[in-house]
ZAMARGU-4260 file (C-alpha; in steps of 0.2 Angstrom, whole numbers, plus 5000, padded with zeros to 4 digits):
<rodrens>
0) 5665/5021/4808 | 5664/5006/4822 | 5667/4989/4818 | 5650/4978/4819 | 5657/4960/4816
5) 5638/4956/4809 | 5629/4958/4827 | 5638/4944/4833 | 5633/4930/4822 | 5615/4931/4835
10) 5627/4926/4848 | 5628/4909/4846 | 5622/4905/4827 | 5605/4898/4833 | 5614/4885/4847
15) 5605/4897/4861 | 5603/4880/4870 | 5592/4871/4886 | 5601/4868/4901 | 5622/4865/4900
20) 5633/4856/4913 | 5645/4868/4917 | 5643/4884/4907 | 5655/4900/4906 | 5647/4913/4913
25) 5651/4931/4908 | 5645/4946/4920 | 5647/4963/4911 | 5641/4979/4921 | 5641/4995/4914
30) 5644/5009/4926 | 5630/5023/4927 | 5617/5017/4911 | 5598/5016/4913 | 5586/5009/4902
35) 5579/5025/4893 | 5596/5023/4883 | 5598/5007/4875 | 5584/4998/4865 | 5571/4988/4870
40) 5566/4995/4886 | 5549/5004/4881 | 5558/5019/4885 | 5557/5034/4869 | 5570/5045/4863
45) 5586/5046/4857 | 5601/5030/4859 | 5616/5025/4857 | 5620/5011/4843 | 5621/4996/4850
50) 5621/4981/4838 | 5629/4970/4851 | 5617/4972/4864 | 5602/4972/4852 | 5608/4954/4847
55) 5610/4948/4864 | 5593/4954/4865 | 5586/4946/4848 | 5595/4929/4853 | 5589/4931/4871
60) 5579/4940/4882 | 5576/4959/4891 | 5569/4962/4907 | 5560/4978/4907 | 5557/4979/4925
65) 5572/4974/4933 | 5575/4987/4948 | 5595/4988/4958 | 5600/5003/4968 | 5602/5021/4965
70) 5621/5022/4964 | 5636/5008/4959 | 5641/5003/4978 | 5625/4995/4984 | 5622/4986/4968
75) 5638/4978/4968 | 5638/4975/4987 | 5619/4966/4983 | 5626/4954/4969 | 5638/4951/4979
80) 5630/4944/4993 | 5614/4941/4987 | 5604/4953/5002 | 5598/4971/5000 | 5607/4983/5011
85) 5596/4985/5024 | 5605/4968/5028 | 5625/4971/5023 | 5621/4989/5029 | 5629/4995/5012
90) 5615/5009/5007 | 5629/5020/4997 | 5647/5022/4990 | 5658/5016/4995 | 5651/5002/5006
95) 5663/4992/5011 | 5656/4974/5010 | 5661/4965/5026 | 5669/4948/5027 | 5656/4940/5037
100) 5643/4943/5019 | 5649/4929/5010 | 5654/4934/4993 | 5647/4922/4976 | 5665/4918/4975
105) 5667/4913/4992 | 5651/4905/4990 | 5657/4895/4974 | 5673/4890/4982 | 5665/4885/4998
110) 5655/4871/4988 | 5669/4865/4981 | 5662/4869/4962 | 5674/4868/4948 | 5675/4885/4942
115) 5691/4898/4939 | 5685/4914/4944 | 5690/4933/4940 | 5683/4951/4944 | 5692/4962/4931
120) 5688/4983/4931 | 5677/4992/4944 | 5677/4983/4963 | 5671/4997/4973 | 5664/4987/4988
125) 5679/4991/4999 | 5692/5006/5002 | 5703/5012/4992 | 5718/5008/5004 | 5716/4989/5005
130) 5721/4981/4989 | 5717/4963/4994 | 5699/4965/4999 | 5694/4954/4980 | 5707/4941/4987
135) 5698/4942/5004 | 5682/4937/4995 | 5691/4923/4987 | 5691/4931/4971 | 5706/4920/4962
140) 5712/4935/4952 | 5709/4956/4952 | 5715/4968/4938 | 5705/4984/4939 | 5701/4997/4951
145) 5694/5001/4967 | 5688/5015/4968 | 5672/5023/4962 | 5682/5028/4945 | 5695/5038/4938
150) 5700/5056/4932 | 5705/5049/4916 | 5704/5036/4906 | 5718/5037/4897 | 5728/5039/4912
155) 5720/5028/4928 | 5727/5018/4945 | 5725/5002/4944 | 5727/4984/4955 | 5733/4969/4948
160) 5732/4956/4961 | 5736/4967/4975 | 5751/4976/4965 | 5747/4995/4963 | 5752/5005/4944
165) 5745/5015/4932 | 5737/5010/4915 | 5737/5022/4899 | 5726/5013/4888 | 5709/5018/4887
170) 5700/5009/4902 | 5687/5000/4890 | 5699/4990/4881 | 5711/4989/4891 | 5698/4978/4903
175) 5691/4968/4888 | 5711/4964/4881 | 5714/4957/4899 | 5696/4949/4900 | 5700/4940/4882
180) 5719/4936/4889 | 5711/4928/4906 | 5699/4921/4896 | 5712/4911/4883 | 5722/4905/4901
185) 5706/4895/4907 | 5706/4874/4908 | 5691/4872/4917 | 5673/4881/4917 | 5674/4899/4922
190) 5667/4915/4929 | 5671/4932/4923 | 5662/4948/4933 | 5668/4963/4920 | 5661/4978/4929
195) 5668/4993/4916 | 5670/5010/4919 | 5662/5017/4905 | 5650/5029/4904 | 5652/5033/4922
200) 5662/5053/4923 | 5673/5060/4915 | 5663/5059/4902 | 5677/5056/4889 | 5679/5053/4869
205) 5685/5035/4866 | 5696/5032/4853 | 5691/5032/4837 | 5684/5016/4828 | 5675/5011/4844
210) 5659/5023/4843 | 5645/5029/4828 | 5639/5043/4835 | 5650/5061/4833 | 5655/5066/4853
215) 5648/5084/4853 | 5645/5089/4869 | 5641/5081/4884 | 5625/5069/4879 | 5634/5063/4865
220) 5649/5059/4869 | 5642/5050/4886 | 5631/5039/4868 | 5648/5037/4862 | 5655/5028/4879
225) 5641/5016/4878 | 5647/5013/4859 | 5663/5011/4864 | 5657/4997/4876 | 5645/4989/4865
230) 5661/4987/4853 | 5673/4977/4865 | 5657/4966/4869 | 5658/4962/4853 | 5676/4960/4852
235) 5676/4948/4870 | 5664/4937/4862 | 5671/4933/4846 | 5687/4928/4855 | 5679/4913/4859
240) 5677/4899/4848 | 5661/4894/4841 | 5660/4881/4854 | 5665/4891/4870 | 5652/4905/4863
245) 5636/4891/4862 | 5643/4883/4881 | 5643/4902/4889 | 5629/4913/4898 | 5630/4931/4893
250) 5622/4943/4905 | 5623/4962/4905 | 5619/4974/4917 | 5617/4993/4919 | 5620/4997/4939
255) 5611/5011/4943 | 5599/5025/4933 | 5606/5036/4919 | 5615/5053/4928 | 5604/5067/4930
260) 5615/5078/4919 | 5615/5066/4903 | 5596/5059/4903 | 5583/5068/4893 | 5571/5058/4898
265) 5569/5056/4916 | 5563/5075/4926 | 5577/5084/4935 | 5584/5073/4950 | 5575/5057/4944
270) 5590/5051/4936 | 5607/5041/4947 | 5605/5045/4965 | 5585/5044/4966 | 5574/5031/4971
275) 5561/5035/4955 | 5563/5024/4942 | 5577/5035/4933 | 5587/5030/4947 | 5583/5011/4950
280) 5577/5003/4936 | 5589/4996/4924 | 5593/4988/4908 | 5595/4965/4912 | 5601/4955/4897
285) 5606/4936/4897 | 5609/4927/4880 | 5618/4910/4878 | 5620/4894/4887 | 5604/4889/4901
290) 5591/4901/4888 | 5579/4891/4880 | 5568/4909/4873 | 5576/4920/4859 | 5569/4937/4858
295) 5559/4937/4875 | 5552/4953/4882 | 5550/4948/4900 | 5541/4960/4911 | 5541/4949/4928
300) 5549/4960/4943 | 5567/4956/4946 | 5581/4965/4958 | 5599/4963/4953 | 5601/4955/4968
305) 5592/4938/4957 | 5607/4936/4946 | 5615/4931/4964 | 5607/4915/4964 | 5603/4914/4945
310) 5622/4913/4942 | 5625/4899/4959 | 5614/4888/4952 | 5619/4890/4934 | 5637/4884/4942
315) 5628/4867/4949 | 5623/4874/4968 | 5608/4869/4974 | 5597/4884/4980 | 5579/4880/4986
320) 5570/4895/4977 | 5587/4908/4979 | 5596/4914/4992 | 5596/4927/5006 | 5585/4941/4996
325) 5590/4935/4979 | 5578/4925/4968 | 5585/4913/4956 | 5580/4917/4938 | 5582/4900/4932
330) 5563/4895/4930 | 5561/4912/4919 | 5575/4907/4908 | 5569/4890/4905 | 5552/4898/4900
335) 5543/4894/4914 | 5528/4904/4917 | 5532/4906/4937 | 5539/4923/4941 | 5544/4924/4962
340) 5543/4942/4965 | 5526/4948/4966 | 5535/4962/4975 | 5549/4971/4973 | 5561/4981/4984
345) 5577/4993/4985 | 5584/5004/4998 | 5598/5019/4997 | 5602/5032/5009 | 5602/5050/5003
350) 5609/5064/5011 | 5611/5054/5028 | 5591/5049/5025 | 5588/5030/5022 | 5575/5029/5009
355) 5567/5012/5003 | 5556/5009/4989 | 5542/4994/4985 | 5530/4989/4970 | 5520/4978/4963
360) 5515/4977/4945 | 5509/4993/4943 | 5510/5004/4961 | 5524/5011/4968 | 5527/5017/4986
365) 5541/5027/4993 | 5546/5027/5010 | 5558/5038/5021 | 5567/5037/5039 | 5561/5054/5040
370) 5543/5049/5039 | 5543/5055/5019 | 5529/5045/5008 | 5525/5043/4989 | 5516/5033/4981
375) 5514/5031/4961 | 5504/5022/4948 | 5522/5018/4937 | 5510/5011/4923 | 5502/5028/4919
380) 5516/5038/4926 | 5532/5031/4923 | 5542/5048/4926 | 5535/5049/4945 | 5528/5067/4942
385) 5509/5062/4950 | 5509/5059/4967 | 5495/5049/4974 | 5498/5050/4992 | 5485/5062/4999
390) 5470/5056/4985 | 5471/5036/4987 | 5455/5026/4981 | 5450/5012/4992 | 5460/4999/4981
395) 5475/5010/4981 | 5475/5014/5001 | 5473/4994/5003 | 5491/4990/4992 | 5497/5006/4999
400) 5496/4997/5015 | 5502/4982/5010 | 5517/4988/5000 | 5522/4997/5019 | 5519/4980/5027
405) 5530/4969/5017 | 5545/4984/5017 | 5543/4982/5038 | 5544/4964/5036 | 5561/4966/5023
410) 5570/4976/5034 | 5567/4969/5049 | 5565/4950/5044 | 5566/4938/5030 | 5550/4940/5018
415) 5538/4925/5016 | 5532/4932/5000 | 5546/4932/4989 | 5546/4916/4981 | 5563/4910/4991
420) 5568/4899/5006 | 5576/4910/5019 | 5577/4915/5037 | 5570/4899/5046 | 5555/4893/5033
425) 5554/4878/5031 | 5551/4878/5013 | 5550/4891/5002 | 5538/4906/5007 | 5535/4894/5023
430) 5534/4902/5038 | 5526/4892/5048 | 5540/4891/5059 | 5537/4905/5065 | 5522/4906/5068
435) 5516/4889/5075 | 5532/4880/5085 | 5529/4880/5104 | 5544/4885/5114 | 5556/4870/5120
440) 5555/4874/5138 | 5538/4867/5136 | 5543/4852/5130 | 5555/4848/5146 | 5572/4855/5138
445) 5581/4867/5147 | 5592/4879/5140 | 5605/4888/5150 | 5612/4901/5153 | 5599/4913/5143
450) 5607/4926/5143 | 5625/4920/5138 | 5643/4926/5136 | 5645/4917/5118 | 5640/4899/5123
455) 5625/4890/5131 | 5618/4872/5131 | 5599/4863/5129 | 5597/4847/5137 | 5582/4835/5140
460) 5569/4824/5134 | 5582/4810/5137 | 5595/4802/5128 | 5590/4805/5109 | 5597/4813/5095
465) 5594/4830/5090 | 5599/4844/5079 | 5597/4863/5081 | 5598/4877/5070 | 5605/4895/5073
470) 5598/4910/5067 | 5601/4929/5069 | 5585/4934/5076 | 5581/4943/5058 | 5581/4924/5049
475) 5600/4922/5046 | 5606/4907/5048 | 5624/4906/5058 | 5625/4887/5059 | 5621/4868/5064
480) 5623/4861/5080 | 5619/4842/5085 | 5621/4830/5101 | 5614/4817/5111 | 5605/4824/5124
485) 5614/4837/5126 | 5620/4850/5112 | 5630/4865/5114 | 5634/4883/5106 | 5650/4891/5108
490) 5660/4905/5100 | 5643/4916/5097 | 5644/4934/5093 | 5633/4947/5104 | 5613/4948/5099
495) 5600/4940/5099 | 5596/4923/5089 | 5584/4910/5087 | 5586/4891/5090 | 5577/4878/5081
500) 5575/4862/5085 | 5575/4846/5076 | 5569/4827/5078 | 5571/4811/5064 | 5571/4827/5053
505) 5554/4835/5060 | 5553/4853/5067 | 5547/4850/5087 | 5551/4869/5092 | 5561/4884/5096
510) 5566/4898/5107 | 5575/4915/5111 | 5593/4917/5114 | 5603/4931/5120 | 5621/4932/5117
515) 5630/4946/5128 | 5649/4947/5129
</rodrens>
């Protein structure tokens, strides 16, 4: 029998509190776990016993329609960063997630907030040869694994800070004892991202005492890992004391479909590794400190990507709608009645192929590199086994259209319908700057040389004081620039970018640069 410890006093006792300065904020993913196996996901059939989960779930809230990426390397790469992989160029394992993406640590330390910071188990956004890629991306302190997973989880390689050697406790609480000793060392508001192993292969027993149901064969014992994880949720959270438990946000998160060959829900190849809804659409918990509803079923479309900009501005950063592709949460949490994404999005690239993926409430369309289409009403037909495609009403062929539109847009630019400030909008979902500033030159600036070997210069319009913006020519912006007169660039990489001009604040126009060296 597994211990229970009462489903976790429903978290925090009643104390699931409005807004905190400064809460502790827990990330736990689980590795390979979809939402037609844990409770409260619509989803029928049989599941694993999971008392923790379904308390963090009575004290907080699900979201049953929260899509990340087919597999664990792009997921982790987008929370990361906060941008799908069409922008990080991570569509699969292993990724890895270069530098010049700033990470939510670099991000956290960058603004100077308070907060220690660890990434304890699965990292698996860079190679397995370079140790200090956490440290790179200013994470203040790594014990886990690189890798995709292990042979063995009672026998596994790990990295402790950049120091290689191997572990023989069972991976699942031997990540939750050092997660509970990091925990006890903190003096200041922290950050934990947890990303376990478990029930990613081997498909392994735990040890007893951690799991209800009997490991049988493969299904069952696969039940028996997620037991195992809901057990040492429990365990890390009643290490707290009552006190840190009411000031901590508790968020779960499954990062990728359930595999193919332990679902019995999903059809054959609509598990891990597919863009259907076996493969994308995963199980969102938050319970704690910042959550104002207990017991909410929220169906509002969310991408993993969200808890990017959910946890930055939980921390005190100041995000105008999100960040980058990643909507802030915050106004769901607080019970506000606003949901951004009135689209979502994921890409993936199978067998050399990128494929990307786009719905609204209830319609889903499918799109290929190789020209492949599909398109699903996921409302009616939630396992993808109708294809719509070539028998489209009017209605259908119209968001069909629309769907392919905004996944152009995505991929190639920053949307203006995604409920965030990105790109060069001047506010949020305002792109007006793209469409209606004239060019400079037609206001008497000049701008030389265009094209460039990495540095240029605009001057004119006499001796005022202006400020220009940088952008990637896809909406990425690189940084500010300001002068008298006369401003310049220098030290730009090769491409293309956009310059924005400002005035006493106002928007007066932009233009084209090319940077060649």
């Amino acid at each position: 029998m597994r211990f229970s410890g009462i489903l976790i006093s429903m978290i925090i006792s009643g104390s699931v509190l409005a807004q905190i300065d400064k809460p502790n904020i827990v990330l736990i993913i689980a590795d390979d776990l979809g939402v037609d196996v844990i409770n409260g996901f619509g989803i029928e059939g049989d599941k694993p016993v999971t008392p923790t989960l379904d308390s963090l779930r009575a004290s907080g809230m699900a979201f049953t329609n929260c899509w990340a990426t087919p597999q664990c390397t792009p997921t982790r790469a987008a929370l990361l960063s906060g941008k799908f992989g069409i922008k990080t160029g991570v569509f699969r394992p292993p990724g890895p997630l270069d530098l010049e993406h700033e990470s939510i640590f670099t991000k956290v330390k960058a603004a100077g907030l308070n907060y220690s910071m660890s990434a304890i188990g699965k990292w698996h956004v860079g190679t397995n040869n370079n140790v200090n890629h956490p440290e790179q991306h200013n994470v203040d302190h790594f014990d886990g694994f690189l890798g995709a997973g292990f042979d063995d989880y009672y026998g596994w390689d790990k990295v402790t800070n950049g120091v290689r050697s191997t572990e023989t406790q069972y991976a699942t609480s031997y990540l939750t004892d050092v997660a509970i000793d990091w925990i006890e060392e903190q003096t200041k508001p922290w950050f934990l991202w947890l990303a376990h192993a478990a029930p990613h292969a081997p498909i392994q027993a735990p040890p007893v005492g951690l799991f209800t149901t009997e490991p049988t064969d493969r299904q069952s014992t696969y039940f028996a890992m997620i037991e195992a994880i809901d057990h040492e949720i429990n365990r890390l959270i009643h290490s707290l004391s009552e006190e840190a438990r009411a000031n901590t946000l508790f968020i779960f998160l499954g990062d990728n479909g359930t595999p193919n060959n332990v679902t019995d829900f999903w059809p054959n190849r609509h598990g891990k590794g597919s863009i259907y809804e076996g493969g994308l659409r995963v199980p969102l918990l938050m319970s704690g400190a910042g959550i104002s509803r207990q017991g909410a079923i929220e169906p509002a479309l969310v991408q993993s990507t969200d808890l990017h900009a959910t946890i930055l501005e939980m921390m005190g950063l100041d995000l105008p709608g999100g960040d980058f592709n990643s909507a802030s949460l915050l106004p769901l949490l607080a019970g506000e009645n606003n949901a951004q994404r009135e689209i979502n999005y994921s890409d993936y690239e199978i067998d050399d192929v990128l494929v990307w993926a786009t719905r609204t409430d209830r319609y889903k369309l499918i799109e290929g590199a190789d020209g492949n289409q599909e398109f699903y009403d996921i409302i009616e037909d939630i396992k993808e086994e109708d294809n719509l495609i070539n028998r489209l009403t009017a209605e259908q062929e119209t968001i069909m259209n629309m769907l392919q539109e905004e996944a152009a847009i995505i991929r190639r630019d920053w949307s203006c319908n995604d409920g965030i400030q990105n790109g060069i909008e001047a506010s949020i979902d305002d792109c007006s700057l793209i469409t209606n500033t004239v060019d400079i030159s037609a206001l008497g600036f000049s701008i030389y040389p265009n094209p460039n070997n990495g540095q240029f210069w605009i001057e004119g319009a006499g001796q005022e004081d202006y400020v220009a913006r940088l952008y990637t020519i896809t909406g990425t912006y690189v940084n500010k620039y300001q002068g008298i007169g006369r401003i310049t660039f220098s030290n730009l990489r090769s491409g293309q970018y956009i310059v924005v001009l400002y005035h006493d604040g106002d928007v007066i126009g932009q233009t084209k640069v090319i940077v060649d060296n």
